[in-house]
N, C-alpha and C positions, 0 to 999 in steps of 0.2 A: 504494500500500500504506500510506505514512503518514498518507494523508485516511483510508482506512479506520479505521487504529488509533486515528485520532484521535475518528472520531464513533461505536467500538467504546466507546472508553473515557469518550466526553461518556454516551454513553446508559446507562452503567452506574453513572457519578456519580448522574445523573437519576435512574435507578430507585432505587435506593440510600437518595439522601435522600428521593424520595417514600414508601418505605416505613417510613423512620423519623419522618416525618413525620405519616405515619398513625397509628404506634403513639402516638406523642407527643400526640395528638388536636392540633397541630396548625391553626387557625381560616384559613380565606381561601386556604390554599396554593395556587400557581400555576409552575409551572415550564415554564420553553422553553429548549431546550438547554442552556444551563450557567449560566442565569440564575434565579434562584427572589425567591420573594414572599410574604408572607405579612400578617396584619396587625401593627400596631405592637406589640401587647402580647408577640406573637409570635415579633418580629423575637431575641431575645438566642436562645430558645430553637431558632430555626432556624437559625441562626449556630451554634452548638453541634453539630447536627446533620449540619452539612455538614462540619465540621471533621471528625465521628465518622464517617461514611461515609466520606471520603479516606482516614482511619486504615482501618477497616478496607477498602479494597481496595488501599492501596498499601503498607501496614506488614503488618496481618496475612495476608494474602494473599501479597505479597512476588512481585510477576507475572515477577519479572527472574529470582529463583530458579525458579520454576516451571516458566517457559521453559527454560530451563538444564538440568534437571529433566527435560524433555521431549525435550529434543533430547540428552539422554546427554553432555551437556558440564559439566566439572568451573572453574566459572569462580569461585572464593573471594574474587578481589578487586574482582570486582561491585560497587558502594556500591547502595543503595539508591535506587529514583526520590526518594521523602520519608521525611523519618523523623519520630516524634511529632511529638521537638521545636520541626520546621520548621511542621508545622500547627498546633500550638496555641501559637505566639510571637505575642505578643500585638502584634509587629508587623509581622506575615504581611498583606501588604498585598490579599493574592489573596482571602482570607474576609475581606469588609467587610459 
């Protein structure tokens, strides 16, 4: 179940940033699993992008409330998987 959740939520990072990628027009983009590419002029703007996709599925989305939400349990002291501050810390070593 945690291999699934895990390559649930690799594939929905991928989608995620390939479609902001897109909007962003983006030049070169190439993604395999949780690895992206793009070209150099490119590279700060795609950085950006993955940060803003993580934000939105792990901040505004908020999947831990959700589930909680789903299964009718009242869990408040939940913390969050990530919050902003953790993705855009400029020394978040995970977005390089």
């Amino acid at each position: 179940l945690e291999f699934r959740r895990v390559l649930f939520r690799s594939a929905l990072i991928a989608r995620t940033v390939a479609s902001l990628a897109c909007d962003a027009g983006i030049e070169g983009y190439v993604s395999i699993h949780d690895c992206f590419r793009t070209s150099l002029k490119d590279t700060p703007t795609l950085k950006a992008l993955i940060c803003k996709a993580y934000e939105i599925i792990f901040v505004d989305n908020d999947p831990i409330a959700h589930l909680c939400n789903q299964l009718n349990i009242d869990m408040p002291q939940v913390s969050k998987e990530l919050t902003s501050e953790m993705i855009y810390n400029p020394d978040a070593y995970f977005f390089c």
